[in-house]
KENUDO-185010 format. One line per field, with one value per residue: residue in one letter; x, y, z of N, C-alpha, C in turn. Coordinates in steps of 0.1 Angstrom, whole numbers, plus 2048, in hexadecimal, padded with zeros to 3 digits. Layout:
BEGIN
rest	(a, ...)
nx	(X, ...)
ny	(Y, ...)
nz	(Z, ...)
cax	(X, ...)
cay	(Y, ...)
caz	(Z, ...)
cx	(X, ...)
cy	(Y, ...)
cz	(Z, ...)
END
This chain:
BEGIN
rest	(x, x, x, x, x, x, x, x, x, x, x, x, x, x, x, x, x, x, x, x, x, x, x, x, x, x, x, x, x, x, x, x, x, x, x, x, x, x, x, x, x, x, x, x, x, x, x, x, x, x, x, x, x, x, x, x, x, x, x, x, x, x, x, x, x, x, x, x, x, x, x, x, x, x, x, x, x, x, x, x, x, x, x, x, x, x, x, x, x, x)
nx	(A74, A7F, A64, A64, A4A, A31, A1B, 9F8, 9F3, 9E8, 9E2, 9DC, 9F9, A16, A39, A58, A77, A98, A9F, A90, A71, A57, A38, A1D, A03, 9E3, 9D6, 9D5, 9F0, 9E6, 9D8, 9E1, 9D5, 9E2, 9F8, 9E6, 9DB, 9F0, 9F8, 9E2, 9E5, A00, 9FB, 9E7, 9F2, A0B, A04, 9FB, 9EE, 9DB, 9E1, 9FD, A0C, A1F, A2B, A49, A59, A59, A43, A3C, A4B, A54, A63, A62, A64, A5B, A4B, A47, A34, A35, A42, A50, A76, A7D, A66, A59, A6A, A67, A4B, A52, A59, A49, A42, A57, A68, A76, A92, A8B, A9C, AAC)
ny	(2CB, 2DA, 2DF, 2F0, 2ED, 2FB, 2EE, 2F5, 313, 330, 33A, 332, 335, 33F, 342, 34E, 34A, 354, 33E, 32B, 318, 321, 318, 31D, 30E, 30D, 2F3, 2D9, 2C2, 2A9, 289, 28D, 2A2, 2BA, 2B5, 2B4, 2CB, 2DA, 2D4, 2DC, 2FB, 2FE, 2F5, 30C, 323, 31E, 31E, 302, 2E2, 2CA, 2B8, 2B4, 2B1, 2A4, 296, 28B, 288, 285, 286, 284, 297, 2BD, 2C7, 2BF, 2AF, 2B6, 2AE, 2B9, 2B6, 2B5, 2CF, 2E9, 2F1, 30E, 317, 315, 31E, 33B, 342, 33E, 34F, 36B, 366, 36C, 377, 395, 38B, 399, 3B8, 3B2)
nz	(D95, DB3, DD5, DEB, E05, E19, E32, E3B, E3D, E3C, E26, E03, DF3, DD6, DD6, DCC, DD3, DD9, DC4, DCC, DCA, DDC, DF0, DFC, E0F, E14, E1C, E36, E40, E3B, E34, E19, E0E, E0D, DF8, DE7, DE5, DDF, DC2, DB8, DBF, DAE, D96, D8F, D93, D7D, D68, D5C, D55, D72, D70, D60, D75, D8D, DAB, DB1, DC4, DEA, DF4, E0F, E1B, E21, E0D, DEC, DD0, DAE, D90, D6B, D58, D33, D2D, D25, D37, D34, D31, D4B, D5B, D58, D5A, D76, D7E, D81, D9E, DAD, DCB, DDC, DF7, E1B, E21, E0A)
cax	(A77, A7B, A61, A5E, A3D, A2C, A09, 9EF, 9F6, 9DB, 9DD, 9E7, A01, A25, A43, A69, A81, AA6, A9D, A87, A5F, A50, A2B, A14, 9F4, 9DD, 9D1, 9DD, 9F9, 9E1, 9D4, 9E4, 9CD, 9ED, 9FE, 9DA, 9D9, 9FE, 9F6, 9D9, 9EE, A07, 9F6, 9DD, 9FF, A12, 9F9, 9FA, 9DF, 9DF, 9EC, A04, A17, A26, A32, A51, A64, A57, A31, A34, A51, A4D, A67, A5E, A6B, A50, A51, A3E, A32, A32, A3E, A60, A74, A7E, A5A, A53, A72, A60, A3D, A4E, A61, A41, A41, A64, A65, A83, A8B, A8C, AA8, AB3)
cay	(2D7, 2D7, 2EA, 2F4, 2EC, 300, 2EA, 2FD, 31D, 33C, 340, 330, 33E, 33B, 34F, 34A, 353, 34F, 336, 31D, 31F, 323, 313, 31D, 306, 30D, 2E8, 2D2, 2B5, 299, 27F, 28D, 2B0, 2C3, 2B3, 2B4, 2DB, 2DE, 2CF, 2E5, 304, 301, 2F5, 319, 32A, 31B, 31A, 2F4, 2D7, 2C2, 2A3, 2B3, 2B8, 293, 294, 282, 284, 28E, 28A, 286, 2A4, 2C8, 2C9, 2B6, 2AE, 2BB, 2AC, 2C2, 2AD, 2BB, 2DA, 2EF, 2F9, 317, 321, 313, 325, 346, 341, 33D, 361, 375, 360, 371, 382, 395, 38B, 3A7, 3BB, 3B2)
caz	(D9C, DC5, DD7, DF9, E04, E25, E31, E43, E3D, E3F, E16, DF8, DE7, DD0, DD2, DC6, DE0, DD6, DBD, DD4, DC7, DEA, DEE, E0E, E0E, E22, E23, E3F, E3D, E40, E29, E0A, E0F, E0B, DEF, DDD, DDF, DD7, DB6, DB3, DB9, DA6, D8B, D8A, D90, D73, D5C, D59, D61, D7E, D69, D5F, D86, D97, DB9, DAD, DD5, DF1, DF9, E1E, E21, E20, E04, DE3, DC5, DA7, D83, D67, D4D, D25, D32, D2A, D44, D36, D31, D56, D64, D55, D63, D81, D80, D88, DA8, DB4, DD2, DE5, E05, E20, E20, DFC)
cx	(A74, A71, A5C, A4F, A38, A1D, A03, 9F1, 9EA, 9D7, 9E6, 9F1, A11, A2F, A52, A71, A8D, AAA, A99, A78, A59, A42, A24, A06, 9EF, 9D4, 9DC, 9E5, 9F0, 9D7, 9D1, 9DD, 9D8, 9F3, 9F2, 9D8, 9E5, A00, 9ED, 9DD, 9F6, A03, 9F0, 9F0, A09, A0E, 9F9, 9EF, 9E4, 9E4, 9F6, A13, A14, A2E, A3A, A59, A5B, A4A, A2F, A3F, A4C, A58, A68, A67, A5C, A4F, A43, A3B, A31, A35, A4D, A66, A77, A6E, A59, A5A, A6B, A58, A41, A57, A59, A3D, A4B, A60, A74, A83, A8F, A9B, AB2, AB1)
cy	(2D5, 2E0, 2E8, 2F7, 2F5, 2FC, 2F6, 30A, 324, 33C, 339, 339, 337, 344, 345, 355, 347, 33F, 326, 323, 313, 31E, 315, 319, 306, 301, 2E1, 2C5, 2AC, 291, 287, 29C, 2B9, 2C0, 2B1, 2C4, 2E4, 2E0, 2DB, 2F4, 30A, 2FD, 302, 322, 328, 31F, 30B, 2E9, 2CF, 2B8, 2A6, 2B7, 2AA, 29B, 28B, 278, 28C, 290, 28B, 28E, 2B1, 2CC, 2BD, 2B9, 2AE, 2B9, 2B4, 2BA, 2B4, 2C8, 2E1, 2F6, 305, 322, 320, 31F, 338, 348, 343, 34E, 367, 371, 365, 37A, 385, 391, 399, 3AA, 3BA, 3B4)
cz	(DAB, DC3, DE6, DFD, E1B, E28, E37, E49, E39, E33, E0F, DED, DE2, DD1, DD0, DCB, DDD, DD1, DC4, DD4, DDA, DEE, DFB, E08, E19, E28, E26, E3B, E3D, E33, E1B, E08, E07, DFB, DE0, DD9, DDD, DC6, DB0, DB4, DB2, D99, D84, D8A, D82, D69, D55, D5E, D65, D77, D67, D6A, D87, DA3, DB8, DBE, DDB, DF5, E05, E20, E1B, E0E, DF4, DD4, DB6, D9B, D7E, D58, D3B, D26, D31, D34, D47, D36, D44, D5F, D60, D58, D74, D86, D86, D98, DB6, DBE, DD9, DF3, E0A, E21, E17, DF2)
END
C-alpha cells in the first residue's frame, strides 16, 4: 500500500483522504527516526505488529511503498475506513 508520509510534524496521527493513508510523524527525517515511528504508527493503528510492516519503496522519500505481512487486504482496507476523513468543502 502507498503512504504519504509527513516527518516532523506537532502529532502523530492517520487519516484516509481520497483513498491516500495520510501519516504525520512527529519524528524528524534523520537517521531512520521517521521511518522507525512510521512503522510504529501504523502498526498501533492497524492493529498489526511491527514485523509485520516492510518499507518495501521509499525510505528516504516522503511517499512509500508499505508491504503488510500475513495480513488481508480486505481486512486492512477496513481497519483503514475509520481513518477516513472529508476534505473541506466535500
Amino acid at each position: 500500500m502507498a503512504v504519504r508520509v509527513q516527518p516532523g510534524a506537532s502529532r502523530d496521527s492517520v487519516s484516509l483522504i481520497d483513498g491516500t493513508i495520510r501519516v504525520r510523524i512527529a519524528a524528524p527525517p534523520v537517521e531512520g527516526k521517521a521511518n522507525r515511528r512510521l512503522v510504529e504508527v501504523l502498526s498501533a493503528a492497524l492493529g498489526v505488529r511491527r514485523s509485520q510492516l516492510e518499507i518495501m519503496k521509499g525510505a528516504a522519500s516522503r511517499v512509500k511503498i508499505i508491504r503488510i505481512h500475513d495480513a488481508g487486504a480486505g481486512d486492512i482496507q477496513r481497519r483503514l475506513e475509520r481513518f477516513r476523513q472529508q476534505e473541506p468543502g466535500g
